[in-house]
C-alpha positions as CSV (number, residue, x, y, z in Angstrom):
1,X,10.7,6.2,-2.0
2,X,11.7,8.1,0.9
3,X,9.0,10.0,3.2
4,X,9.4,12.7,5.7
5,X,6.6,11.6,8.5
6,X,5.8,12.1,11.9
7,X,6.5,8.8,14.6
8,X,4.2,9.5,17.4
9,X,5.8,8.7,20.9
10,X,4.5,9.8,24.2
11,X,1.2,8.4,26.6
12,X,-2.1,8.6,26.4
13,X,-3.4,11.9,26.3
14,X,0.2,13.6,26.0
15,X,1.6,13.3,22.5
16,X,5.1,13.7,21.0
17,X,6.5,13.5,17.6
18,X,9.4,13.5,16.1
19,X,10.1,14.1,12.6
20,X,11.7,11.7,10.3
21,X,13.0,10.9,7.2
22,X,12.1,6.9,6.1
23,X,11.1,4.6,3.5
24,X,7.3,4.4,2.4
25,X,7.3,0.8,3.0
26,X,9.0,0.7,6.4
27,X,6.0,1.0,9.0
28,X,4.9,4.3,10.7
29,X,6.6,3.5,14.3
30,X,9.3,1.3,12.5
31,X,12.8,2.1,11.3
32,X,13.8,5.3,9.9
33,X,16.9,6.6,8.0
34,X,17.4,10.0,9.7
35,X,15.5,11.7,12.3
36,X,15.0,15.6,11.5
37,X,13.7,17.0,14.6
38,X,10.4,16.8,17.0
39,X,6.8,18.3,17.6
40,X,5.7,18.6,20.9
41,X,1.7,20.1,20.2
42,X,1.0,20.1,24.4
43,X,4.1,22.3,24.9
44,X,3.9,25.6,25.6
45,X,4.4,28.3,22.7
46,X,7.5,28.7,21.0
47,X,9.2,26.2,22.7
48,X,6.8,23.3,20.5
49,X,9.4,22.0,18.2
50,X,12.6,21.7,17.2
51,X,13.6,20.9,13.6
52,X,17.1,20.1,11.5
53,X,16.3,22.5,8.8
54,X,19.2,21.5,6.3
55,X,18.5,18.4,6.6
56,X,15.1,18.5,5.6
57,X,15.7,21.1,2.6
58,X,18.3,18.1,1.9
59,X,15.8,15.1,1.8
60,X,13.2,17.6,-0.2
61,X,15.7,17.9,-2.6
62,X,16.2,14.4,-3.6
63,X,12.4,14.1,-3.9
64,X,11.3,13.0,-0.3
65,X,7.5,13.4,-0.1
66,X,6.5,15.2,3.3
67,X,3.6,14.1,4.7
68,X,0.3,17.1,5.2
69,X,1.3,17.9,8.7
70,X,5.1,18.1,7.7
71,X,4.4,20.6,5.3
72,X,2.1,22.6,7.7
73,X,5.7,22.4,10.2
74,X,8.0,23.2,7.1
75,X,6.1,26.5,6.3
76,X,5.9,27.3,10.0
77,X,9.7,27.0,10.0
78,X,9.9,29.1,6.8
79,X,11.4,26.2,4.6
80,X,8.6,25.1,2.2
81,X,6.8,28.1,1.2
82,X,6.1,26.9,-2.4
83,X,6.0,22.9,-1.7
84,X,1.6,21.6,-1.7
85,X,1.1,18.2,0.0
86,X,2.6,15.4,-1.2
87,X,5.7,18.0,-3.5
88,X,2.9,19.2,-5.8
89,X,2.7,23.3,-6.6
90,X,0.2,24.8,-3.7
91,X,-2.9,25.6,-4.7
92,X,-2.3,29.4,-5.1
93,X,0.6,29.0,-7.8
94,X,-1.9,26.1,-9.6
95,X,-4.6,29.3,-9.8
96,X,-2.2,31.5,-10.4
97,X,-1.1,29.7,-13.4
98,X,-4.7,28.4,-14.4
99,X,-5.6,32.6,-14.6
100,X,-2.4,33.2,-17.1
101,X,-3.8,30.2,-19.4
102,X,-7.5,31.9,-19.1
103,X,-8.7,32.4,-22.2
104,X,-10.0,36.5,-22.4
105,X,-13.2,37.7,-22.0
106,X,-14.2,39.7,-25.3
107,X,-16.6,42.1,-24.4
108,X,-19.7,41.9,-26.6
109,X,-20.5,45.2,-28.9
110,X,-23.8,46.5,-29.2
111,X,-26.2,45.3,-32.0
112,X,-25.9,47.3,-35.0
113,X,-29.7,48.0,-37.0
């Protein structure tokens, strides 16, 4: 199963990641079969990360399962609106749906004597 994860490079105290595409199994630092971009958190705004947005949409379509932080970066890019963690529904579209399956409320009549 392929992943899309974050490798953490960089020294103490001054992290950088970059974004990548690689088997489950394969270790966090260890090989990878495509890098997608990189996040730099200690940058300054707007210039904090640079992503290969094709790409990604590519390997989500094939069923790669993005890690938390890479869906928190795919939204911020304005690519995985709809994807939750791990390519479940987000949580809004699960209540959403749970409301349409609701049974209704019947409103109880008065008491006849």
């Amino acid at each position: 199963m392929v992943v899309l994860r974050l490798k953490r490079y960089g020294r103490t105290h001054s992290p950088f990641y970059r974004l990548a595409a690689a088997d489950k199994r394969s270790p966090s630092d260890g090989r990878v079969i495509e890098e997608l971009g990189w996040f730099s958190p200690t940058a300054p705004e707007g210039q904090q990360w640079k992503l290969k947005g094709e790409r990604a949409l590519y390997w989500l379509s094939v069923g790669a399962q993005p890690s938390e932080t890479v869906i928190s970066l795919l939204r911020r890019a304005g690519l995985a609106n709809t994807v939750g963690t791990k390519g479940k529904a987000s949580m809004s579209a699960t209540r959403q749906k749970a409301r349409r399956n609701a049974p209704k409320k019947v409103k109880a009549e008065p008491a006849k004597s």
